[in-house]
N, C-alpha and C positions, 0 to 999 in steps of 0.2 A: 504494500500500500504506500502511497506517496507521500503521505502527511500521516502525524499521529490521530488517533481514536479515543477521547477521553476516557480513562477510567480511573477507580474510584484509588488504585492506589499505585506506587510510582514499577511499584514491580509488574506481563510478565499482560443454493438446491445440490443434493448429490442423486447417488441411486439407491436405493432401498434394498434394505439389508432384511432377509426374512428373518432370522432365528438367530439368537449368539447364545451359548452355555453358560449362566455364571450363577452365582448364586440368588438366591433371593433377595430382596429388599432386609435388611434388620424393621423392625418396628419403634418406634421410636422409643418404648418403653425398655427393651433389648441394648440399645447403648449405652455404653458407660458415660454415666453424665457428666460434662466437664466439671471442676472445679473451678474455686474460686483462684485458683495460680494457675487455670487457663483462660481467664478473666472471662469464666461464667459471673454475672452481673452479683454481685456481695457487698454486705454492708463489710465485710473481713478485708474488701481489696480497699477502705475511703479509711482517711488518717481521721478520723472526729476530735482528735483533737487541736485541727486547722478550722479555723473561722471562713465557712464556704463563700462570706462577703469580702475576705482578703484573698484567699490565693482557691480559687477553685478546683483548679486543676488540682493542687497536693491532697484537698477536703476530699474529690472521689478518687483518686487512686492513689494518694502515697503509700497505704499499708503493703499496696501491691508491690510497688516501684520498692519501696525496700527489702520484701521478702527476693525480690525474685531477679536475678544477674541476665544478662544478655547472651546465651551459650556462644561460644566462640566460633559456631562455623555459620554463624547469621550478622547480618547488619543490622536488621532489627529486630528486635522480641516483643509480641504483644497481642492483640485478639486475630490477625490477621495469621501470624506465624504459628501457635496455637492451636489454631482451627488447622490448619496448614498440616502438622506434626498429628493432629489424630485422624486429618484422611491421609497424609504415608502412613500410617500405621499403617491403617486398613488395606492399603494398597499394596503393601508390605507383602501382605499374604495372600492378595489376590494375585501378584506377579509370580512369586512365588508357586500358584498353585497351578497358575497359566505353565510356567516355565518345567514343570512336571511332565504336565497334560501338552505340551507343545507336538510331541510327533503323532497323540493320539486324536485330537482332535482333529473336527472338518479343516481338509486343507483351505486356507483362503479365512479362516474366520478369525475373528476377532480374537478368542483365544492360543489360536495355532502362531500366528503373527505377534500380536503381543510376547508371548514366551518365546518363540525364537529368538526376537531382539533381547529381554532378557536374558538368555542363556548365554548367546553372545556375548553379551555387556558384560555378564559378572565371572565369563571364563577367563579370571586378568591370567594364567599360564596361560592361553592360546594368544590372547594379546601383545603379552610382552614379546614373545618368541616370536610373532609374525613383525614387531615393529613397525617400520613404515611401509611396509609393502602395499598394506594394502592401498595404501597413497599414490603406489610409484608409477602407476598409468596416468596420472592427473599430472604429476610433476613430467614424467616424458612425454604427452603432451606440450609445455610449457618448455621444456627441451628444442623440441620438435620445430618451434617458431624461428622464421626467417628473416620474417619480414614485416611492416606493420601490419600489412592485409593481413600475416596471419594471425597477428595479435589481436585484431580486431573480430576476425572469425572464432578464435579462442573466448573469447570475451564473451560474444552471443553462442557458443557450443555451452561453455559451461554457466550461462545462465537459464540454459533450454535444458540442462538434460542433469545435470550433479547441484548439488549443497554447497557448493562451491562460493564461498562470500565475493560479493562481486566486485571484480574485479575493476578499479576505476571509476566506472561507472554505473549507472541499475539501467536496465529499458525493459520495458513492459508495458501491457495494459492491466490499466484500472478502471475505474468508474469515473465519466467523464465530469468534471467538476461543473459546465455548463448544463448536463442534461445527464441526470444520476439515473436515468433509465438505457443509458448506449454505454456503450466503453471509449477510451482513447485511449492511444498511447502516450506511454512518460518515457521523458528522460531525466536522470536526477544520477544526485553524486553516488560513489561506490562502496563498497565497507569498510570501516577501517576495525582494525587489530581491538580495540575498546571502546567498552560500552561507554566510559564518561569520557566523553570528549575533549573535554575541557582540562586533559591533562593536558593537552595538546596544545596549549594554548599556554603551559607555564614554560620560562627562559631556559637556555638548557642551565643544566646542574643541577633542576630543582628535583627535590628527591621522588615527584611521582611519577616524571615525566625521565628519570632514570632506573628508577625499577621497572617501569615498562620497558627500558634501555636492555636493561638486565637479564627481564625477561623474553626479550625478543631472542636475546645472543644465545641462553640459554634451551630453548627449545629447538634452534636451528644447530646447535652442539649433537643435541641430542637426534635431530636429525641425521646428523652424520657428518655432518662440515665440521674441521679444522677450528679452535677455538679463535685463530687470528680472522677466517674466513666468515665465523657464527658473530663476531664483532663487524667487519666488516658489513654482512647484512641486515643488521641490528639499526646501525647507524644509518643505513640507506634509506629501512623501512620508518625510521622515524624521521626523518628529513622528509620524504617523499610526503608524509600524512600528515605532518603538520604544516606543508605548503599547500596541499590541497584542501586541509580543514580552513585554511583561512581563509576560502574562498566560498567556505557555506553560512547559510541564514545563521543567526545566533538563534537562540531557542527562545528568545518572544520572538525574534523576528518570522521564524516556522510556526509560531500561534495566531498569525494574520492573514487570515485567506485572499487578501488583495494584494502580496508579494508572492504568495506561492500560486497563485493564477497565472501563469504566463505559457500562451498560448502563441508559438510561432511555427512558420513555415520551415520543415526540415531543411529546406537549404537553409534559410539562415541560421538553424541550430550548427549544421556547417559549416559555415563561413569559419563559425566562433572554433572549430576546433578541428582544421583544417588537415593536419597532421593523422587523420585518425577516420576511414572511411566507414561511416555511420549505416550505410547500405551493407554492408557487409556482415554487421554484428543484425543488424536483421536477417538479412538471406540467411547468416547463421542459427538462429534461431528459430527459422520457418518461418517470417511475415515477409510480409512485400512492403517497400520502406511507406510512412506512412506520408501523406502530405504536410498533414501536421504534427506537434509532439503539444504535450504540455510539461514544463519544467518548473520543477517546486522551486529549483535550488538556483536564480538568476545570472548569480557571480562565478558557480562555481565552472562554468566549461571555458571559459578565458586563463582561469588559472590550470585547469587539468591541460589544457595547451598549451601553457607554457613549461610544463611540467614535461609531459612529449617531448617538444620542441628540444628543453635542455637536458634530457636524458637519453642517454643511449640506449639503444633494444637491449642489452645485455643486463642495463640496469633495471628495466622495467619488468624483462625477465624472471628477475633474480628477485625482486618486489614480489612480483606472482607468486613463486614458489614460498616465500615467507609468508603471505596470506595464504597460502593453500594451507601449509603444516600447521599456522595457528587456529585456523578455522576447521581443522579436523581435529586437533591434538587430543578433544574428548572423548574420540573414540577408538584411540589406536593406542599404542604402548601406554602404560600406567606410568612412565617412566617423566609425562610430561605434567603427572598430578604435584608432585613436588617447586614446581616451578610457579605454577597456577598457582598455587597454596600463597608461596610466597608474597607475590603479584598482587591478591588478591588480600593480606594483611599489609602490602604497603598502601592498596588505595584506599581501600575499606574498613581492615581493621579487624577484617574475617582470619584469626589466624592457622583454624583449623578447616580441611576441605570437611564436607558432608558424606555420611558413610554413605558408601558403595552403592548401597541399594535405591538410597534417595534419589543417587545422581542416574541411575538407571530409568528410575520414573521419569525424572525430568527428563531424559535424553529419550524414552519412550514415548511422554506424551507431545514434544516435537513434535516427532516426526508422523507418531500415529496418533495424533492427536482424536479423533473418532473411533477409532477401536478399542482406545484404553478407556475413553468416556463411558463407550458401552459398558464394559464390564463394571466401574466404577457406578456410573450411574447405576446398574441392575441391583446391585451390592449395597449401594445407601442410601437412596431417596426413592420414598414413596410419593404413591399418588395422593397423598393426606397432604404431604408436606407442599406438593407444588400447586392443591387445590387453595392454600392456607394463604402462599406467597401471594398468587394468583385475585384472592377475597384485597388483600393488601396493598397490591397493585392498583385495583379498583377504585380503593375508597381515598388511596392516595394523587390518584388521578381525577375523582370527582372536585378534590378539592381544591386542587390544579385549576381546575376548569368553571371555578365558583368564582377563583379568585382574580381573574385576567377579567373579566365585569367591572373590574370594582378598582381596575389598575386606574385612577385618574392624573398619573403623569404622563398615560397617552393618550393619544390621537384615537378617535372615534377607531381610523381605518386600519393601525398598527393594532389597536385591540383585536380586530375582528381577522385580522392575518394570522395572529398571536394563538389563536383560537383555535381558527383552522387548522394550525400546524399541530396544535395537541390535540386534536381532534384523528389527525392523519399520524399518530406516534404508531408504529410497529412494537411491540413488549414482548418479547423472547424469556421465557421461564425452564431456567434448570436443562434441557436440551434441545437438541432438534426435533421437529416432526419427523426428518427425515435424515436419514446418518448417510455420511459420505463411504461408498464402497471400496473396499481398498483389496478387495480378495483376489484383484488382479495382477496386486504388485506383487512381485519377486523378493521374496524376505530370506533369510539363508543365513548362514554363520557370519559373515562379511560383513564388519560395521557399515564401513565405507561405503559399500556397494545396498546394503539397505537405507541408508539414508538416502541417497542418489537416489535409489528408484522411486521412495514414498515421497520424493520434491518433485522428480519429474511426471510422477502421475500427476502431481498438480496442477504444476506447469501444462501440464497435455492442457487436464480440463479447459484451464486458462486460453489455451488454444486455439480449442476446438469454439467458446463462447465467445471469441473474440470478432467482431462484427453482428454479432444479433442481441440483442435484447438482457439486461444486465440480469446475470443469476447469483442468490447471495448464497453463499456455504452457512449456514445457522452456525456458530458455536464454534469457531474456526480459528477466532485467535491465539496464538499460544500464552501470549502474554494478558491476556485479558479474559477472554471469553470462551474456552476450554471447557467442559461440562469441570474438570477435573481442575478450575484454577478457583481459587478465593479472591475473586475480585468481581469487577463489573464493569460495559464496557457501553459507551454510546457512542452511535458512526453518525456522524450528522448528513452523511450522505442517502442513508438509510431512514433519516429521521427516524431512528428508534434505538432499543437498547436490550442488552444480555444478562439478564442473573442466570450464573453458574450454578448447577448443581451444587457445588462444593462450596459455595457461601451460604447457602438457606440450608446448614446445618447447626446445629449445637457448637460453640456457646452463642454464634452471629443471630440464630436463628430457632427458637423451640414451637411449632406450631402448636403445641398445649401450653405454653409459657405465658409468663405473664404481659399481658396488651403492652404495659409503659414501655415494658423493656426492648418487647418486637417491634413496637413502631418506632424507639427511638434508635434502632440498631437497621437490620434491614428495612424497616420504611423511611428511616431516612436517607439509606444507601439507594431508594429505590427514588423519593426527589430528589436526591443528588442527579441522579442521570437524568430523571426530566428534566431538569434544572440548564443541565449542559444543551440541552438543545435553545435555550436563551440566553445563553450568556456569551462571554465579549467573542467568543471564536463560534458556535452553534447561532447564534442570530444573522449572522452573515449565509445563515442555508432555506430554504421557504420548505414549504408543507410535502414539495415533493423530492427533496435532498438537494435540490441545485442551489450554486450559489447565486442569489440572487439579494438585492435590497427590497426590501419591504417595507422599510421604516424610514418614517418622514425626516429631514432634517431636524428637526423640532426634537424627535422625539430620541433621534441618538444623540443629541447633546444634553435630555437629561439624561438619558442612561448613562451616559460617560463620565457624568455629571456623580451620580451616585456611585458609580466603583471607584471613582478616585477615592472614596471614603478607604472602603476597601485595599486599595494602593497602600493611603498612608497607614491604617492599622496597622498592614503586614511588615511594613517598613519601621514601624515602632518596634517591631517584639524582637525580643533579642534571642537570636536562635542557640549562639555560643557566647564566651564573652567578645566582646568585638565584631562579632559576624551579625546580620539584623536579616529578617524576611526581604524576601525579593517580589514585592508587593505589585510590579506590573505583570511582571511573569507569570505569577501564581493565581492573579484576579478570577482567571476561570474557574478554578478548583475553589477557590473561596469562596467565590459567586453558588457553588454550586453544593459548596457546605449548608451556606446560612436558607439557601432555598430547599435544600433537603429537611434541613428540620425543622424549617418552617412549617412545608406540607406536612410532615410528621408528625408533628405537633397539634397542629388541627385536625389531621384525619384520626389520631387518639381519643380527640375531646370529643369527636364524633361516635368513634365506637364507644365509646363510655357511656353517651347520653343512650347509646342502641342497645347497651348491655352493664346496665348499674349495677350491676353485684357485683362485676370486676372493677367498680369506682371505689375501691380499699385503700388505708392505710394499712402498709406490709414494713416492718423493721422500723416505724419511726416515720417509714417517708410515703407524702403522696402520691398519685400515679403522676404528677409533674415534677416533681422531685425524681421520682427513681429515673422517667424520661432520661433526664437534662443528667443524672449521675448515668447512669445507661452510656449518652451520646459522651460524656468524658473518658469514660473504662474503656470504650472501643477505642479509644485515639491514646491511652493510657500506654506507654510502652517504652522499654529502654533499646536507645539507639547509638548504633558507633559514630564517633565524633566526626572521621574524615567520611562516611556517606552524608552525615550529614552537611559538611561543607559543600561536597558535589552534587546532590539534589538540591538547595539553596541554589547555588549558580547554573544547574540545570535543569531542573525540572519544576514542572507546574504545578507538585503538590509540595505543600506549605509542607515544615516541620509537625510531628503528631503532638508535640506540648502545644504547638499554637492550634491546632487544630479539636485540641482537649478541652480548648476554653473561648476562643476566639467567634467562633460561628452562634455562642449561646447568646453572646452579649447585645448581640439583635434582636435580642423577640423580649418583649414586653412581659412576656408570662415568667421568663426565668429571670427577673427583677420581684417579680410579684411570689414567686416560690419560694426564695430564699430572704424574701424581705431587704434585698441588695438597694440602696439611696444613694444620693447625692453626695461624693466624697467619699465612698465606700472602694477600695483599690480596685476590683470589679467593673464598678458604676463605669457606663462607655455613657458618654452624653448622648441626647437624641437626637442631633442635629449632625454625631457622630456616627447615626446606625442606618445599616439602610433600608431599603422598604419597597422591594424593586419587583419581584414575583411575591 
């Protein structure tokens, strides 16, 4: 995809599948119920002896924060990680049972496939001893090139057909940003070697932009090159990507869908990168060049040409083959776990890798992202629980839709836009109607060569839809919206949104639990994503995904007008000492906090009036009270210091302390719950809050 997909946290149509084996659903009574040190909602996890009109955030979670350390192979710990750790349990055993059952089950199915890859993943003897081989047709290959046509042909072979991080550059089709029912094609930048960018962006010497130094040298050692030869293309590889990272959007400027709209004619995408024939990495690919491209990334093909221009094919080569080893490294010799480990405690803080088995799911649900769902989904969620989310969804969207009436800092006709579009929200609960078939691809001992195959069946798909009529995969992303991920995900091209199976469990989610706690936990996760369909990057999309304006000038200058609120809050809170929120950046996600609990919040006082005997005081606190403690527990969590620096300057969700307290200070009712006034360290003024959905 060309641009990001809002979701709720910073990590992460097919063909019909008749029949998969797996176990039953549990009953919800059958689980082991979290605890309160998996921040199942407890008066046990709030410090009481903190004044909730001074520091909120310590009042509901400090007893937690001090019981409970951050295990050292996570960046963060908390309801999200948590919930996370009791579906690997569960999956633990279902890989496990798959991986048993793998030669006897239906060839092609869901459990035959899954345990193959397994068994592969966790034979580390047959991994160590095969090393990089199974690599070495992708590097000879890259051998193989002569000339730039063939690099160019390389480029589009291994974006058509292997997992191969791509190379330089991405092309593909997407969903076209003017008309969310066709496809276009993009062109945009290529991958680089890590996930935070923005190491790339520090001077050299500085220590995180040299352990990736470090760790570059050290995996191409372990490659097989010379330790003078494993430096030398260490130095290359960081040179090379930090010249072409400076040529891409900064990460508000990828939150503006009016810079990542650029729509030109393949020649002139040419012109810009003349060095490098663009017909080629199509015909490679299988299209026919297109007339037009759309490019998210404006700056970046002037410097990838000048990157060409000053490097030699031997260097660009030699580039290749260092993204190929680092972009396989997780599935070949364990030899390159140690290096990783490292890497990953100098950016993060993470100093331990995660055992074997986790990294197996993870690396499973990649790639088989729909067959591991199946089993998972069969294994933990009933139909009580998605009928429950489902009832929540509803009451959270009627009040959605009460409330855009009553918006009076719009415009008669941005109301009634406003409307339509929530009117037209698509709502995706827990999985597909329809799972992707994958009983065609090729799965066998061979990491390598199963990854490849389960990319380029996609790719095929991709293919084969590419000029008719846009088809959406339900439940597809890995990072987001996976049956099998704990997050949640809105495509504003879609105008609509995903809860995963794996969030509308215990402790996120108890369909017999108590109203305050479910609505102020997933029904606020569930206005959160309606939320994002209005806010500073989803309002730039109309009712049927394209980007289009809707909104009078009038009416986006107050909107603009009211997040700046937002801005400066976020810019107040101090994340570290010295470090503050990055208040333009993260406006989305904020926006999409205080309008989640908002709806949450009323559609509560709703079900309440519909079912008064669940209107209790339970432990001391009212159903607004546990709420507003509720929405602090879930954002309650210890975090490593240097992720935290790098989501601060990259990414659009705020820090979770500010998110424990910051989004409450809006709504009028959690002034009123806690008796919070004027001069009270809490008390946000009102001409401070916003009032916007």
């Amino acid at each position: 995809m060309p641009f990001r997909r809002a979701a709720l946290t910073p990590f992460a149509s097919g063909l019909l599948v008749t029949s998969i084996a797996a176990a039953a659903p549990l009953a919800a009574g059958e689980r082991a119920a979290p605890t309160p040190d998996e921040l199942a909602f407890s008066v046990e996890n709030m410090d009481l002896s903190v004044d909730p009109r001074v520091d909120f955030g310590r009042y509901a979670g400090g007893a937690w924060l001090d019981r409970n350390e951050r295990p050292d192979t996570l960046v963060e710990w908390g309801i999200f990680q948590t919930l996370g750790a009791r579906n690997k349990a569960i999956m633990a055993d279902l890989l496990a049972a798959a991986g048993r059952n793998a030669d006897i089950a239906a060839p092609g199915s869901p459990e035959a496939q899954v345990g193959t890859v397994y068994n592969a993943y966790m034979d580390v003897a047959a991994r160590d001893a095969a090393g990089i081989a199974p690599l070495q047709p992708h590097l000879d290959a890259v051998a193989a090139v002569r000339s730039r046509d063939d690099l160019a042909r390389l480029i589009g072979h291994f974006a058509r057909t292997t997992a191969a991080p791509a190379l330089l550059l991405r092309v593909g089709p997407d969903i076209d940003f003017a008309d969310s029912r066709s496809y276009a094609m993009f062109a945009s930048s290529g991958t680089f070697g890590l996930t935070f960018e923005d190491v790339l962006e520090e001077p050299p010497g500085a220590p995180r932009l040299e352990a990736y130094r470090a760790y570059l040298r050290q995996v191409m050692e372990i490659a097989g090159r010379s330790p003078a030869e494993a430096a030398r293309l260490a130095d290359l590889a960081v040179a090379i990507e930090v010249e072409l990272h400076a040529g891409e959007l900064s990460p508000l400027e990828a939150n503006d869908p009016a810079l990542i709209n650029n729509v030109m004619p393949l020649d002139a995408l040419q012109a810009q990168i003349p060095e490098l024939d663009l017909s080629l990495v199509f015909e490679a690919m299988g299209y026919a060049a297109p007339d037009t491209v759309t490019v998210p990334e404006p700056r970046y093909f002037p410097v990838l040409s000048r990157v060409l221009r000053e490097r030699s094919l031997e260097d660009l080569k030699d580039y290749a083959a260092v993204s190929l080893v680092v972009g396989y490294s997780g599935v070949l010799t364990t030899a390159f776990d140690e290096p990783g480990r490292a890497l990953g405690e100098a950016l993060l803080g993470t100093s331990t890798l995660e055992p074997l088995g986790d990294r197996a799911f993870a690396l499973i649900a990649g790639v088989l992202g729909h067959p591991v769902g199946q089993i998972f989904v069969a294994a933990t969620f009933t139909e009580a629980d998605k009928a429950a989310a489902t009832d929540m969804i509803a009451r959270v969207r009627e009040v959605f839709a009460r409330r855009i009436p009553t918006r009076a800092w719009l415009s008669e006709p941005t109301r009634a836009a406003a409307a339509e579009k929530l009117d037209a929200f698509t709502i995706r609960v827990g999985y597909p109607d329809t799972w992707l078939d994958y009983s065609g691809v090729e799965i066998g001992s061979d990491l390598v060569a199963n990854v490849d195959n389960a990319v380029a069946f996609r790719k095929d798909l991709q293919h084969a839809r590419f000029g008719g009529p846009v088809v959406f995969d339900a439940f597809s992303d890995p990072s987001a919206t996976l049956p099998t991920v704990v997050n949640a995900g809105y495509n504003p091209q879609l105008n609509g949104f995903e809860i995963p199976a794996a969030i509308l469990l215990p402790p996120m989610f108890d369909a017999g639990g108590d109203p305050a706690v479910n609505f102020c936990r997933i029904g606020a996760v569930i206005g959160h994503e309606m939320t994002h369909g209005f806010d500073s990057f989803g309002r730039a999309f109309d009712a049927k995904g394209s980007i289009a304006d809707w909104w009078t000038p009038e009416d986006t200058a107050a909107f603009t007008a009211e997040t700046r609120k937002l801005v400066a809050q976020t810019d107040a809170f101090e994340v570290l000492p010295g470090l503050f929120g990055n208040g333009a950046l993260e406006v989305t996600e904020n926006l999409a906090d205080v309008g989640g609990l908002t709806l949450a919040h009323e559609a509560l006082r709703g079900y309440l009036a519909d079912h008064p005997e669940a209107d209790v005081t339970i432990d001391g606190l009212t159903p607004d009270q546990r709420c507003f403690v509720s929405w602090s527990q879930t954002w309650t969590a210890e975090v490593a210091e240097n992720f935290l620096r790098s989501i601060t300057a990259t990414d659009a969700h705020a820090a979770p302390a500010y998110r424990a307290v910051a989004p409450l200070q809006h709504l009028p009712a959690f002034y009123e719950a806690f008796g919070i006034v004027e001069g009270d360290p809490m008390w946000l003024a009102p001409e401070k809050r916003v009032n916007i959905w």
